[in-house]
C-alpha positions in Angstrom: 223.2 256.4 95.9 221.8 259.1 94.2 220.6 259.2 90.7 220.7 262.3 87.9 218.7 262.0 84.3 220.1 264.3 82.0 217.9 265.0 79.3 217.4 268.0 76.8 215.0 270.2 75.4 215.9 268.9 71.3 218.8 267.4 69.5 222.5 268.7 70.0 221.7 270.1 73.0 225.0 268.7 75.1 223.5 265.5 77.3 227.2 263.6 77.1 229.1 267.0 77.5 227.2 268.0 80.3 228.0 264.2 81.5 231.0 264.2 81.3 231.5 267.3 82.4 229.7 266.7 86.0 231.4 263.2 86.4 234.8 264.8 86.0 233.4 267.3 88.4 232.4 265.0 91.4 235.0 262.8 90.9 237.2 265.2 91.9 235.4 265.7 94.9 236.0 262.3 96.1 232.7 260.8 95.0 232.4 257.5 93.2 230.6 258.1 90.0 228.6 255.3 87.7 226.9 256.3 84.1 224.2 254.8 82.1 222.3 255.0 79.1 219.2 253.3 79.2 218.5 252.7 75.8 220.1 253.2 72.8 219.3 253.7 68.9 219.0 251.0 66.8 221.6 251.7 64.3 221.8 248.5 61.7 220.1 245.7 63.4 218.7 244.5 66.6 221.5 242.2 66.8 223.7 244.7 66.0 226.6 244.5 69.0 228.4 247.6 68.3 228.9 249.5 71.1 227.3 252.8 72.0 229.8 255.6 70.8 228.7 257.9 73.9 229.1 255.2 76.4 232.2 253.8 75.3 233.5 257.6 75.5 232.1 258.5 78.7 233.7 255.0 80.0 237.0 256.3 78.8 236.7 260.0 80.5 235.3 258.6 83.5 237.9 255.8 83.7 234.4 254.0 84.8 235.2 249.8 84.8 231.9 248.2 83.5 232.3 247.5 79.9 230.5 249.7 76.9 228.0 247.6 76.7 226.7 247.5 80.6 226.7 251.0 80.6 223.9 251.3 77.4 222.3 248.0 77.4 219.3 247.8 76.1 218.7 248.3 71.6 215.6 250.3 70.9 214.3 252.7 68.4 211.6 255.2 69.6 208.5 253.4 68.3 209.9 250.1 69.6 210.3 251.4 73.0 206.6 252.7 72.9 205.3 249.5 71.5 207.8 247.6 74.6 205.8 250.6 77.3 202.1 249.5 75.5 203.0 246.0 75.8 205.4 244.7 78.0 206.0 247.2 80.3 206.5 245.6 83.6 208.8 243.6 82.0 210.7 246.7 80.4 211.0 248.4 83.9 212.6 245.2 85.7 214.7 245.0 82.9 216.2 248.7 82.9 216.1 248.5 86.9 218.2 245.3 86.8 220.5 246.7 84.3 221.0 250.3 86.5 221.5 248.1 89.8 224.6 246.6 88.0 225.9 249.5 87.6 224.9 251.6 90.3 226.9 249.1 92.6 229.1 251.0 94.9 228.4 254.4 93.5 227.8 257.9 95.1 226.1 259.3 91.9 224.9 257.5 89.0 224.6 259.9 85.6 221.7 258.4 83.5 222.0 260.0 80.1 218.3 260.6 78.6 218.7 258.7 74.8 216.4 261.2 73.1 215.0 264.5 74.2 212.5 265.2 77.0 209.6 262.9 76.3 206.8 260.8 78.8 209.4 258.5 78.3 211.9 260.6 80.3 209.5 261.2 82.6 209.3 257.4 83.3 212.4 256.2 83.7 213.3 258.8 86.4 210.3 257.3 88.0 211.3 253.9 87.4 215.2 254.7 88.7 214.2 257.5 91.5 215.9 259.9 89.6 216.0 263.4 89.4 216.0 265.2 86.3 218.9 268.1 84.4 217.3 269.7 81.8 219.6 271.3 78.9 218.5 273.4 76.9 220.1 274.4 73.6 219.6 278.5 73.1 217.7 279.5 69.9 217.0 283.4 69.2 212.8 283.2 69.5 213.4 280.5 73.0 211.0 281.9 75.5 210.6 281.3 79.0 207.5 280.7 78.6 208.0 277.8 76.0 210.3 276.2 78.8 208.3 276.6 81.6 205.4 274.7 79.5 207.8 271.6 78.5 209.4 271.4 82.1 206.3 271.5 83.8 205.5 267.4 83.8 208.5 267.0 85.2 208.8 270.0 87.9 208.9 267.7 90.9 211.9 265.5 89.7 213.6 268.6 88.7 216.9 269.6 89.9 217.7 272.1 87.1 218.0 273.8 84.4 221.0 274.8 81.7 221.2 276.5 78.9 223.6 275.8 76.6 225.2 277.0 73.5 224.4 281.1 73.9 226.2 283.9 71.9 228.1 285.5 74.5 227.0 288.9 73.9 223.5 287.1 74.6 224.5 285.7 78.1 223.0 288.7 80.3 220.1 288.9 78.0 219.1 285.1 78.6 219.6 285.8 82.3 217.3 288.4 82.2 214.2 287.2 80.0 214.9 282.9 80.7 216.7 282.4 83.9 215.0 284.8 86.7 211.6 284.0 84.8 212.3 280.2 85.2 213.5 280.8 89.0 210.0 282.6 89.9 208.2 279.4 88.8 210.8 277.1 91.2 212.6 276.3 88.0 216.4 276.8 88.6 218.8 277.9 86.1 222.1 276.1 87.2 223.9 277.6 84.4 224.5 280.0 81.2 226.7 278.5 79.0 228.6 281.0 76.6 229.0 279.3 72.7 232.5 277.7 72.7 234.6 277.0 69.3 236.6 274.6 70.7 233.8 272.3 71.8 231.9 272.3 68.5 235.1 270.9 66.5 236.0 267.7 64.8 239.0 265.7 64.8 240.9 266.0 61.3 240.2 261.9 60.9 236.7 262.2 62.1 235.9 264.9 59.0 237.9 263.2 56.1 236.0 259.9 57.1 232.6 261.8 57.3 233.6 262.6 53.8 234.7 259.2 52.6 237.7 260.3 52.0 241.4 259.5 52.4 244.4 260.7 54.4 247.5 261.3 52.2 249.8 261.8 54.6 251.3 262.9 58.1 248.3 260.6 59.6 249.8 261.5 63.4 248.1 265.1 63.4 244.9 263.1 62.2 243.5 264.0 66.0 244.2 267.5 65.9 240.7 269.4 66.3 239.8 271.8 63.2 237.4 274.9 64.3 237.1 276.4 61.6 236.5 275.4 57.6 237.5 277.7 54.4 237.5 277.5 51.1 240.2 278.0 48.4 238.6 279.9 46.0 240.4 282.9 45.5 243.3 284.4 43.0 246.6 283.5 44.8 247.7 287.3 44.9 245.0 287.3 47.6 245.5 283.7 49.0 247.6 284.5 52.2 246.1 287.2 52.8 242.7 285.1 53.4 243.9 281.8 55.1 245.7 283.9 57.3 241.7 285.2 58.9 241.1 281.9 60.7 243.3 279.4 62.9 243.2 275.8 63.0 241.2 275.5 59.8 240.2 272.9 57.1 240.8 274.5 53.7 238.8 272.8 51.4 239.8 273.3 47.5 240.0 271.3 43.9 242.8 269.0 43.8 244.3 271.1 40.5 245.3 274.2 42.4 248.6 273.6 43.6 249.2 277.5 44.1 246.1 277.9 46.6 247.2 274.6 48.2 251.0 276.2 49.2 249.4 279.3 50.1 247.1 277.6 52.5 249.9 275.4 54.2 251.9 278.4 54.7 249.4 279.2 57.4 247.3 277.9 60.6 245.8 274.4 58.6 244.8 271.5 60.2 243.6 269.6 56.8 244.0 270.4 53.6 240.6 268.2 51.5 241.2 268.5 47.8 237.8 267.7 45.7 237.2 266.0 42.7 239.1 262.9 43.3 243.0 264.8 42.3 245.6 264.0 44.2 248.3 266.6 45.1 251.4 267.1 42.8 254.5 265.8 44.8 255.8 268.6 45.4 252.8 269.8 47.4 252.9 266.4 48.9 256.4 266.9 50.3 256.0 270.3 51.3 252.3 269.4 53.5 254.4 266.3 55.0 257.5 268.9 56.0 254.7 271.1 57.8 252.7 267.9 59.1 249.7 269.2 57.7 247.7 266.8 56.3 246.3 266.3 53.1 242.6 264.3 52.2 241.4 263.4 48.7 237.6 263.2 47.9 235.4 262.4 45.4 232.8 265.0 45.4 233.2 268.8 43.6 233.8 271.7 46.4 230.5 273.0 46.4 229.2 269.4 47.7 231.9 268.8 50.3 231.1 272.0 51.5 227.5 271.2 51.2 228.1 268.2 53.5 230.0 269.9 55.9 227.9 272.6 56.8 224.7 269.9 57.4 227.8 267.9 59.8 228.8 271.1 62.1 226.0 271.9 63.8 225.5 267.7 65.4 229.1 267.6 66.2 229.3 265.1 69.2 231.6 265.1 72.3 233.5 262.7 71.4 237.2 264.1 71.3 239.3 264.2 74.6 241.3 267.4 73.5 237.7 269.5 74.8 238.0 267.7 77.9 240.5 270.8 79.7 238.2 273.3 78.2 234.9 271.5 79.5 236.3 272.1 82.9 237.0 275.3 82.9 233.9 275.9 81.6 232.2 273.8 84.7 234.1 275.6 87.0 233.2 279.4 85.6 229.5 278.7 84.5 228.0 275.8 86.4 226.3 276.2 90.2 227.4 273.1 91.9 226.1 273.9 95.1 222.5 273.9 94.0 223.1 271.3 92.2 224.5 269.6 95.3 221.7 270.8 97.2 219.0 269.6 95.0 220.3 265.8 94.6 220.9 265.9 99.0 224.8 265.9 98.2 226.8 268.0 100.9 229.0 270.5 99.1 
């Protein structure tokens, strides 16, 4: 049994994605394929017994058979895992051991998702499970390679690669150039570019309106359908095709008393129409949105703080919807090298 810690360099850098994404991947190949999650955050309570929204995902995707719960076991916030390390730590690592065993049972690879970024922490428990370490990295314009080399360097023996996730495409051969051959002279491989994809960064219709607290109107079937892109109805309705007629698969966000930008916007590529201010529709739009099965939400807040709210949402989307899953693995297949990968963890290809 081999073991893989995927951990990142910051937030929303694609741990679970990249989980998913490789467990898909080998189990194709035959292999058996476990996950685990360590530890993970303290949301209301220690006795909270909600079950970890990643794991219960990944158990879905991976069609794995040991309930939500086995899979991320253990409630801890970051200070009271340190304080557990400081105090109890023997105990701590026979208790994550024990909990890995039980699901490492009959497995060719066992995917440990890291439950915050790259940390001593990290650097433990894949000493504590014999793993080795992915490292994914979320591209930002001033990233250096020096900067990675630095943070990767604790854990250079452990590590079987590195990806970079989340780049502009016109940036791709750029990142090759001045990251990935740098990292590769200091025995740091880069197992993969990954180009900025729409389609993964996109929420599910019900997952926005309930973000916003709000409530579906209607056509509640095409509540799953994935909205990429968000616009606002602003405009004169002379001009109101025109513009919702720029972007696909969109959220329109306007006030609940403009029934002539509403029409306009259903007329065209909408997911969700979210009307502000706490107005419902006339029934005539009502009717018409339900003939189109486009949707219609009602919130309280005023347009500029929806759109306020949405903007601090997009960027920590999670990978939670299985309508990416197609696209992740075409993305595996055209960006990822498996073989290292393979080679690294003592896999044959």
């Amino acid at each position: 049994m081999t073991a893989l810690l995927v951990t990142s360099c910051g937030e929303a850098a694609g741990k679970s994605t990249f989980c998913v994404g490789l467990g898909r991947y080998l189990q194709a190949q035959g292999r058996k394929v476990g996950y685990f999650k360590p530890f993970r955050r303290l949301t209301i309570s220690a006795e909270d017994e909600t079950p970890d929204e990643d794991a219960l995902f990944i158990k879905k995707m991976l069609a794995l058979e040991e309930e939500a719960k086995a899979l991320a076991p253990t409630i801890l916030n970051a200070q009271a895992l340190e304080d557990a390390l400081r105090q109890r730590g023997d105990s701590l690592i026979s208790q994550v051991q024990g909990n890995f065993n039980s699901v490492a049972k009959n497995k060719d690879v066992v995917l440990v998702e890291d439950f915050q970024s790259l940390s001593p922490i990290s650097q433990q428990l894949a000493q504590w499970l014999e793993a080795k370490i992915l490292l994914v990295v979320r591209y930002r314009a001033n990233l250096a390679a020096d900067e990675l080399i630095a943070a990767a360097e604790p854990i250079k023996g452990r590590l079987a690669g590195i990806v970079i996730s989340v780049v502009p495409p016109n940036q791709i051969e750029e990142v090759w150039t001045s990251l990935a051959f740098p990292l590769g002279a200091e025995n740091m491989k880069v197992l993969g570019v990954f180009p900025e994809d729409r389609l993964l960064f996109t929420l599910s219709v019900d997952e926005l309106v309930r973000y916003l607290g709000g409530k579906i109107l209607n056509s509640s079937e095409a509540s799953q359908e994935l909205v990429e892109n968000l616009m606002v109805g602003a405009m004169v309705v002379d001009n109101a095709m025109n513009y919702f007629q720029v972007k696909a698969n969109k959220t329109v966000i306007t006030r609940g008393d403009r029934p002539d930008i509403q029409m306009a916007a259903i007329e065209t590529s909408t997911r969700c129409l979210i009307l502000t201010g706490n107005i419902s529709p006339t029934p005539h739009v009502l009717n018409y949105a339900t003939e189109r099965g486009v949707p219609i939400a009602v919130v309280a807040e005023d347009t500029l703080a929806t759109i306020s709210r949405l903007s601090d949402i997009f960027p920590r989307i999670r990978f939670h919807q299985e309508k990416k899953i197609p696209q992740l693995g075409r993305l595996m297949n055209q960006y990822f090298n498996f073989p290292a990968l393979f080679q690294a963890l003592g896999l044959p290809n």
